[in-house]
C-alpha positions in Angstrom: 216.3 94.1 70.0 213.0 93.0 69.8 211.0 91.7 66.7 207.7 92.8 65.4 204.7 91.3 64.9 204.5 90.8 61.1 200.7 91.6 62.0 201.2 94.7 63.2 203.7 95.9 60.3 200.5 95.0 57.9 197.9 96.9 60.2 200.4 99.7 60.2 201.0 99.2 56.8 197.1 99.3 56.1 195.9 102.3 57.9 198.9 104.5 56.5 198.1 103.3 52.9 194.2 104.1 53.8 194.8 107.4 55.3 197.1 108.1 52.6 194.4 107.1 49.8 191.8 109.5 51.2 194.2 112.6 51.6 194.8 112.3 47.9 190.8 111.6 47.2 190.0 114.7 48.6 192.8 116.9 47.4 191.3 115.6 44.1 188.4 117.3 44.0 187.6 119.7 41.4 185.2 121.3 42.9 188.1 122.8 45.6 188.8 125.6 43.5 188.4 129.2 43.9 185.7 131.1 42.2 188.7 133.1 40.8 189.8 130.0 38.6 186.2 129.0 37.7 186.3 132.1 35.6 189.1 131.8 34.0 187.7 127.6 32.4 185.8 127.5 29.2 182.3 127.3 29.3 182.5 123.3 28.9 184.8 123.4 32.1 182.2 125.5 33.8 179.5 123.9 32.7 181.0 120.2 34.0 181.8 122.0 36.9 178.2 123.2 38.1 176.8 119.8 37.3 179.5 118.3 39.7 178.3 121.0 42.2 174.4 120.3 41.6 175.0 116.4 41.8 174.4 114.5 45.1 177.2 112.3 45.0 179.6 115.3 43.0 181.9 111.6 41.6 178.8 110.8 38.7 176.7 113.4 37.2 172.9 112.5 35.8 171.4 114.1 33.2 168.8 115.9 35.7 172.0 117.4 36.9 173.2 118.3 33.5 170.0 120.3 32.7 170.6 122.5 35.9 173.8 123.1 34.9 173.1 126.4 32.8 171.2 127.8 35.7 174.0 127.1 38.4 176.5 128.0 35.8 175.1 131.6 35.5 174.7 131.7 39.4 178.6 130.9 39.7 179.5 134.0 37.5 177.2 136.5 38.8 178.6 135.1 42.2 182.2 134.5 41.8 183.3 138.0 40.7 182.2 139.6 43.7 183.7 136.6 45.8 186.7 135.6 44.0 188.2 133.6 47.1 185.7 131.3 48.0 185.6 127.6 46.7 183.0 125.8 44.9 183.3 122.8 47.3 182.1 125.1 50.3 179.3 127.1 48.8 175.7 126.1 49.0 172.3 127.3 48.1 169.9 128.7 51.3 166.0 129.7 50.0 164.1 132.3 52.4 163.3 135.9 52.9 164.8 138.6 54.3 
């Protein structure tokens, strides 16, 4: 029976633990909700939740993206009862005519 390289079992050990962490980052993400359950948070929830959408990196909100929130927030529930399956996480804002 042959021995492993104690290298190898901490490489292995590594890249599971690392592609373990990032599976549970992004099941973490509030944002990967259905329109359906933003309507049922408070308005606090809500609101916390549209600056997280309006920020650029969605982990830290500024207060530039606090101010938007009340805008984005009434976006979200004009939206979401017409889409009640669709998630935060995948919907984004497109300007033009039609």
């Amino acid at each position: 029976m042959a021995t492993m390289n104690p290298k190898r079992i901490i490489a292995a050990t590594m890249a599971a633990a690392t592609i373990g962490g990032s599976a549970v980052s992004c099941s973490a993400d509030p944002l990967n909700i259905k329109c359906s359950d933003y309507l049922t948070r408070t308005e606090s929830e809500q609101l916390d939740l549209a600056a997280r959408w309006s920020a650029k990196s969605r982990d830290q909100t500024t207060e530039i993206d606090r101010i938007a929130t009340g805008g984005f927030r009434k976006d979200f529930l004009a939206y979401c009862p017409k889409h009640p399956d669709d998630r935060l996480n995948e919907l984004e804002i497109s300007f033009g005519l039609r």
